[in-house]
N, CA, C and O atoms as a GROMACS GRO file, in nm:
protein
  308
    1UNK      N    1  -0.834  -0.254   2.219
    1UNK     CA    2  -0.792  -0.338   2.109
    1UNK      C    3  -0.719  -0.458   2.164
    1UNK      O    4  -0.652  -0.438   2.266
    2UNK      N    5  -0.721  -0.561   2.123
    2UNK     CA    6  -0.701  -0.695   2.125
    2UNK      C    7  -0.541  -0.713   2.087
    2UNK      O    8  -0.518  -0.723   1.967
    3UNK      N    9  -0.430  -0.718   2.175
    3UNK     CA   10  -0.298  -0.764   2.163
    3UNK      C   11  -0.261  -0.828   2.023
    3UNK      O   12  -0.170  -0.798   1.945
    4UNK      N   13  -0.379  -0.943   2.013
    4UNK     CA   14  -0.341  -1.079   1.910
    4UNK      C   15  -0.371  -0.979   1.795
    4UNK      O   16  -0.266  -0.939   1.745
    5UNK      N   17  -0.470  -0.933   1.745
    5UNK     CA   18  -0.462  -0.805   1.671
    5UNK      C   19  -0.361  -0.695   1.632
    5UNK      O   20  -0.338  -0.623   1.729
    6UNK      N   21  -0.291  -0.657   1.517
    6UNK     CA   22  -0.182  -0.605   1.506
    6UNK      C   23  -0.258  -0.459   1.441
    6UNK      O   24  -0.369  -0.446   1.389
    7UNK      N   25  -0.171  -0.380   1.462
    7UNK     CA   26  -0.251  -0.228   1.469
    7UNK      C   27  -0.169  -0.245   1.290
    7UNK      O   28  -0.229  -0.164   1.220
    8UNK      N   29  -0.055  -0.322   1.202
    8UNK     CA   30  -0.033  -0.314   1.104
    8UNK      C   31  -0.115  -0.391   1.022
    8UNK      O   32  -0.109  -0.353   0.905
    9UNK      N   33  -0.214  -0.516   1.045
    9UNK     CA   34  -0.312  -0.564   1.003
    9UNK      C   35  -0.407  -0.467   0.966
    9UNK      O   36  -0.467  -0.477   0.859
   10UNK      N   37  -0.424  -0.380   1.040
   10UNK     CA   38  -0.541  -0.269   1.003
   10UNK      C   39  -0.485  -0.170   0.908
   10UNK      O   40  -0.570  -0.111   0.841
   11UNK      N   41  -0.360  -0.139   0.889
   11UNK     CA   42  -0.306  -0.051   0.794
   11UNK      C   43  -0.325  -0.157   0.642
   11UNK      O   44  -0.390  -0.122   0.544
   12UNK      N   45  -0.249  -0.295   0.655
   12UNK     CA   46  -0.302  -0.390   0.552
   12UNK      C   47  -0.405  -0.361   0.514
   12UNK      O   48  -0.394  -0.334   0.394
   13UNK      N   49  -0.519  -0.350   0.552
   13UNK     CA   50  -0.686  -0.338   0.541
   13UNK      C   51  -0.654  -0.258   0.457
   13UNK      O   52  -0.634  -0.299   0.343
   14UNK      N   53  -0.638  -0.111   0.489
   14UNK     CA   54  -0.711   0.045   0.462
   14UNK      C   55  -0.642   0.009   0.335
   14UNK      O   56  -0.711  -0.016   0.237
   15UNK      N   57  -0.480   0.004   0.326
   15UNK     CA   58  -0.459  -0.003   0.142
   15UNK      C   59  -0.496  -0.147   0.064
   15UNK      O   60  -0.458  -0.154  -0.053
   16UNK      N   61  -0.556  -0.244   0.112
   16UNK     CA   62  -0.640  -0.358   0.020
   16UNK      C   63  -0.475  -0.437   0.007
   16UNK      O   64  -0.417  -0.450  -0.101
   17UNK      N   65  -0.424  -0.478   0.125
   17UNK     CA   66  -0.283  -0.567   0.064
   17UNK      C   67  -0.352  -0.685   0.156
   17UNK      O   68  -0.288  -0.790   0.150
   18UNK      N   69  -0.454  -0.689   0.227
   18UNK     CA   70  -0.480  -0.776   0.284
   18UNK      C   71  -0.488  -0.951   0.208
   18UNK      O   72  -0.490  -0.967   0.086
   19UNK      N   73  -0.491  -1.066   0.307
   19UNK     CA   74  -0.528  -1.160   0.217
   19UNK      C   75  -0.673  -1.181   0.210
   19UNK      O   76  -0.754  -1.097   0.253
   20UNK      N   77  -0.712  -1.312   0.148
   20UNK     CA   78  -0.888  -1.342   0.203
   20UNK      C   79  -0.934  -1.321   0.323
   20UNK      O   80  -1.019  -1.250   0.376
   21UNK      N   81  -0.816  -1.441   0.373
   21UNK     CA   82  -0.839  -1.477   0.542
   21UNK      C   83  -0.823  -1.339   0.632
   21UNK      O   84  -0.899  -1.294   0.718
   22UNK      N   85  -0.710  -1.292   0.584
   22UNK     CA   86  -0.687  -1.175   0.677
   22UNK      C   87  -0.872  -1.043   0.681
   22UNK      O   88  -0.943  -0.989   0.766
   23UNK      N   89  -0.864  -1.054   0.544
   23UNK     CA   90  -0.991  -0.956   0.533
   23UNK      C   91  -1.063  -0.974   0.608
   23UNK      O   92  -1.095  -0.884   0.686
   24UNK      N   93  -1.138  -1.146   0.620
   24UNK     CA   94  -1.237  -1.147   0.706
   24UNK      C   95  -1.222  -1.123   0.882
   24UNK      O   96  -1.291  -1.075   0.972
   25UNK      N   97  -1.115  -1.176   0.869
   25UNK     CA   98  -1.063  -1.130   1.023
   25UNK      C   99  -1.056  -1.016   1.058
   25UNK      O  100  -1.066  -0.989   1.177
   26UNK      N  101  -1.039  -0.934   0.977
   26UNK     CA  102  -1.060  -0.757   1.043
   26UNK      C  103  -1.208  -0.730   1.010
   26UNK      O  104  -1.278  -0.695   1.106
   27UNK      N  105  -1.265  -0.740   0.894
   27UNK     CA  106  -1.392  -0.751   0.926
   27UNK      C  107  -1.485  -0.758   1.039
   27UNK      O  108  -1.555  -0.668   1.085
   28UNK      N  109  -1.471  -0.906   1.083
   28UNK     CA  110  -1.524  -0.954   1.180
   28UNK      C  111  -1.480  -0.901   1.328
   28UNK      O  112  -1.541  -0.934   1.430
   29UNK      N  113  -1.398  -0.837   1.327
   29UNK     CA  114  -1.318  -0.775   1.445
   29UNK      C  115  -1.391  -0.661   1.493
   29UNK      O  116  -1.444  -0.628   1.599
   30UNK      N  117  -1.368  -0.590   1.333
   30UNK     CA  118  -1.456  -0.438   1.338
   30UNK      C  119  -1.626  -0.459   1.387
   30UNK      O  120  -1.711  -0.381   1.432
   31UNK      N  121  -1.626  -0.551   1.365
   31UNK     CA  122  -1.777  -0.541   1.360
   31UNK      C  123  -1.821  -0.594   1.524
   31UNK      O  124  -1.934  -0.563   1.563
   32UNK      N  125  -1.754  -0.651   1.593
   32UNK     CA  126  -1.779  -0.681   1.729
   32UNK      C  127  -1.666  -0.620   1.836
   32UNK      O  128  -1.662  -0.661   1.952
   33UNK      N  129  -1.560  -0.501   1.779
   33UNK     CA  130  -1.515  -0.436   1.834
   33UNK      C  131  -1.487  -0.323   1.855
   33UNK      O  132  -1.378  -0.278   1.819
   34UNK      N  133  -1.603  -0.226   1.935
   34UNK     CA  134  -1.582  -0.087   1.889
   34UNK      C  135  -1.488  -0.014   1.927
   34UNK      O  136  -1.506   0.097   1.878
   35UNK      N  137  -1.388  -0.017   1.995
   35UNK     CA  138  -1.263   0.043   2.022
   35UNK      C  139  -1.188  -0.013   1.913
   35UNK      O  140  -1.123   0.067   1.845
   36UNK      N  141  -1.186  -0.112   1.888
   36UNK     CA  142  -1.108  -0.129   1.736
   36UNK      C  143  -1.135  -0.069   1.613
   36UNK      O  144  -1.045  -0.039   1.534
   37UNK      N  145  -1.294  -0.042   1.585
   37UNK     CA  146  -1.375   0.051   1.483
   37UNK      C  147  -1.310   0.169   1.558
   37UNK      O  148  -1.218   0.180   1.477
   38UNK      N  149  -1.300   0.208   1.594
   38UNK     CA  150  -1.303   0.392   1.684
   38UNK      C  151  -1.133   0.397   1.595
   38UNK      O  152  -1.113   0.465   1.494
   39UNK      N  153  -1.034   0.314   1.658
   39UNK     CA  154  -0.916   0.331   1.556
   39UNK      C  155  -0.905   0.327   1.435
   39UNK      O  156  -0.833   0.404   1.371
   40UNK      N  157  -0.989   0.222   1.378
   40UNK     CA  158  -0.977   0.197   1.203
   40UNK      C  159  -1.017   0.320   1.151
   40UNK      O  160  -0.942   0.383   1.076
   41UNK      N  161  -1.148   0.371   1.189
   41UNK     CA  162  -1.165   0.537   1.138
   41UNK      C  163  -1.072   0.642   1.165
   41UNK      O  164  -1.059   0.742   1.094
   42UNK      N  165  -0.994   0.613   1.291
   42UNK     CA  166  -0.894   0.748   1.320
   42UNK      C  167  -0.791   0.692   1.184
   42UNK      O  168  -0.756   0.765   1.092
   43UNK      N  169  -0.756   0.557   1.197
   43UNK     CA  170  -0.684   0.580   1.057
   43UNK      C  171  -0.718   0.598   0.922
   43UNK      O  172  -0.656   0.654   0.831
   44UNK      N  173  -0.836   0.536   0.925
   44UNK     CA  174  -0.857   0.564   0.776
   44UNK      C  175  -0.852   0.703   0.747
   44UNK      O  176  -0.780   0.735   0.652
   45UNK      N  177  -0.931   0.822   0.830
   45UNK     CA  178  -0.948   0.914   0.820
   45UNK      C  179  -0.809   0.994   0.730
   45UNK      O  180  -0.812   1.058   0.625
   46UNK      N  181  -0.658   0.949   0.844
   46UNK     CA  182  -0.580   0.969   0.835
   46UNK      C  183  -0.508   0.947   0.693
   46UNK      O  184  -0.447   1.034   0.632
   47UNK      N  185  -0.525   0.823   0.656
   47UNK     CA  186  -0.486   0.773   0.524
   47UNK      C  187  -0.577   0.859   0.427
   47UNK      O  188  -0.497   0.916   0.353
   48UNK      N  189  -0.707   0.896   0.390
   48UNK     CA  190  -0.789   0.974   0.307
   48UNK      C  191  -0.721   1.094   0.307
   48UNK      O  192  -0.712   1.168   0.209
   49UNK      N  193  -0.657   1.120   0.451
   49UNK     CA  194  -0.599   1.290   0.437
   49UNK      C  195  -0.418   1.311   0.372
   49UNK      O  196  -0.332   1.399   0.370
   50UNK      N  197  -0.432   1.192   0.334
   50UNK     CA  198  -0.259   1.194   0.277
   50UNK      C  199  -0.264   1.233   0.108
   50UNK      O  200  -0.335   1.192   0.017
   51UNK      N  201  -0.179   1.310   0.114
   51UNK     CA  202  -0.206   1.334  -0.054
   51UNK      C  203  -0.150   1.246  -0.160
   51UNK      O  204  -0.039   1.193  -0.160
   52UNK      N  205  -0.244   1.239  -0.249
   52UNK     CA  206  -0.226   1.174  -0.351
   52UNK      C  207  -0.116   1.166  -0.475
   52UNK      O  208  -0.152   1.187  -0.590
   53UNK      N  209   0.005   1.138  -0.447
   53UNK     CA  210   0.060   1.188  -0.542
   53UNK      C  211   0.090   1.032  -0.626
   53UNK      O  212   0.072   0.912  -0.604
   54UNK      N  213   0.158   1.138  -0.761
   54UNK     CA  214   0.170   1.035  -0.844
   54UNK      C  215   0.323   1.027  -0.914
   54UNK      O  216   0.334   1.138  -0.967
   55UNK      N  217   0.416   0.971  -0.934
   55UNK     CA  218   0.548   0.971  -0.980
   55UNK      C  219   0.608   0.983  -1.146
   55UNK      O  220   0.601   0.863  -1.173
   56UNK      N  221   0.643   1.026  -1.229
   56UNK     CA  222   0.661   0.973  -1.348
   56UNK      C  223   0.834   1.054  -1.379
   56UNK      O  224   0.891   1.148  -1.325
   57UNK      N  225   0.868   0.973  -1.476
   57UNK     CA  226   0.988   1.055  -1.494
   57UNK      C  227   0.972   1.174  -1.608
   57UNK      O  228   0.860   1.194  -1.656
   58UNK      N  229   1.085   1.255  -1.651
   58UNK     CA  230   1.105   1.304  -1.748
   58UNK      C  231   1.136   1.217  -1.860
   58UNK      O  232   1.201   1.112  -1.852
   59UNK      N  233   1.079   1.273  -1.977
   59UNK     CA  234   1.080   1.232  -2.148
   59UNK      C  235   1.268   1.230  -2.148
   59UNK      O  236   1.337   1.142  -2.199
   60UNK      N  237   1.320   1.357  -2.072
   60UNK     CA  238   1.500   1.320  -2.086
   60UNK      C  239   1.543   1.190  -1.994
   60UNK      O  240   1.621   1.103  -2.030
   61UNK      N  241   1.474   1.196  -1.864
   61UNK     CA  242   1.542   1.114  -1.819
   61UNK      C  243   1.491   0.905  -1.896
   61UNK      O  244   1.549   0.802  -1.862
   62UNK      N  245   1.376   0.914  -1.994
   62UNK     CA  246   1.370   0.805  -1.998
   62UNK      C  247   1.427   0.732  -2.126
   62UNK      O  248   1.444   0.613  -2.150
   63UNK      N  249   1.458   0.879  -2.219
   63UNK     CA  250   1.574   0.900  -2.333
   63UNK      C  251   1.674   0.831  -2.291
   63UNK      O  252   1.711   0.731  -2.353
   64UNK      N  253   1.740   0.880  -2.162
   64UNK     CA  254   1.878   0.854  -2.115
   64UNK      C  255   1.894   0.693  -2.064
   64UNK      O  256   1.993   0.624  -2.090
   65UNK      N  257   1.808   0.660  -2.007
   65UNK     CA  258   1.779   0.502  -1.953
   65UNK      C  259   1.794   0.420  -2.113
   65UNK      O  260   1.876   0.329  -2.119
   66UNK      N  261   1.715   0.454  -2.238
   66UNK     CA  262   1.705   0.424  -2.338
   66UNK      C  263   1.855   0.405  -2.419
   66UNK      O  264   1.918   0.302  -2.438
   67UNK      N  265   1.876   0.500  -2.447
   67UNK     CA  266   2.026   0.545  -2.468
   67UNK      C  267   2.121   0.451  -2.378
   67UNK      O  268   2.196   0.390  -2.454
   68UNK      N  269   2.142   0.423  -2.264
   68UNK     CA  270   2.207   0.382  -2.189
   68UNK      C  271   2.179   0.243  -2.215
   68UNK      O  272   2.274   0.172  -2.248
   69UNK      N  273   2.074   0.196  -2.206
   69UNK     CA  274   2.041   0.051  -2.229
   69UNK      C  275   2.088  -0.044  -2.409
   69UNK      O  276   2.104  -0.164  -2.434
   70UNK      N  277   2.096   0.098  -2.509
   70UNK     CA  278   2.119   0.025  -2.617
   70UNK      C  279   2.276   0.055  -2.644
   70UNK      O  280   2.352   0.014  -2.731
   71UNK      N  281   2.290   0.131  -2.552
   71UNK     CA  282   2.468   0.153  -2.556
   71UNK      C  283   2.577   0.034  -2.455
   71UNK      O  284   2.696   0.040  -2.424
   72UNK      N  285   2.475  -0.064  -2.428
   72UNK     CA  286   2.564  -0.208  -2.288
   72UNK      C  287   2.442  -0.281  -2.392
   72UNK      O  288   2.373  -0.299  -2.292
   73UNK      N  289   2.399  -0.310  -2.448
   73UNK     CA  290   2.339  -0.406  -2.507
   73UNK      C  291   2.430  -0.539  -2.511
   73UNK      O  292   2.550  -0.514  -2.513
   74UNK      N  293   2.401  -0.659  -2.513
   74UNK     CA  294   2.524  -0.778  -2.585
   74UNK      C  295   2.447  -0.792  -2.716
   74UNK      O  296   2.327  -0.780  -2.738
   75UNK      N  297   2.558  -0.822  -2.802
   75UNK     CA  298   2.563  -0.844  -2.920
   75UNK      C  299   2.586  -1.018  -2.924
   75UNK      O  300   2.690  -1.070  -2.884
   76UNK      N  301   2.508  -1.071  -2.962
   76UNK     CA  302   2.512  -1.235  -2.958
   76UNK      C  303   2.568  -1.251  -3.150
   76UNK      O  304   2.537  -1.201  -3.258
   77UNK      N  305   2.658  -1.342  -3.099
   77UNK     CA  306   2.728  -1.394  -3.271
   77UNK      C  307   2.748  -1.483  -3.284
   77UNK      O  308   2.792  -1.520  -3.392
   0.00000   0.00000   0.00000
């Protein structure tokens, strides 16, 4: 792999935060560098094997944010 090449450019890639420019540049990398392809798959692989999770709060805890927010409200007069 190529120094000028950043092994976090390729993490950019795999989750799509890349820019235009950047895209084509790993693109074009992968495609005329197979020790660089040989890594992008060890990571991607890696990233596919991470689990998927997803976050949400509780119905209490978003009561309480609610509650809390109309209890500091300003009152304009």
């Amino acid at each position: 792999m190529k120094q000028t090449f950043t092994k976090n450019l390729l993490i950019k890639y795999i989750y799509n935060e890349t820019t235009a420019a950047e895209k084509l540049l790993v693109e074009e990398k992968l495609n005329s560098d197979y020790e660089l392809y040989e890594y992008y798959c060890e990571l991607y692989d890696s990233y596919k094997a991470l689990p998927k999770v997803t976050f949400s709060p509780s119905q209490e805890t978003i009561s309480n944010i609610l509650s809390y927010s109309r209890s500091t409200q300003f009152v304009l007069r």
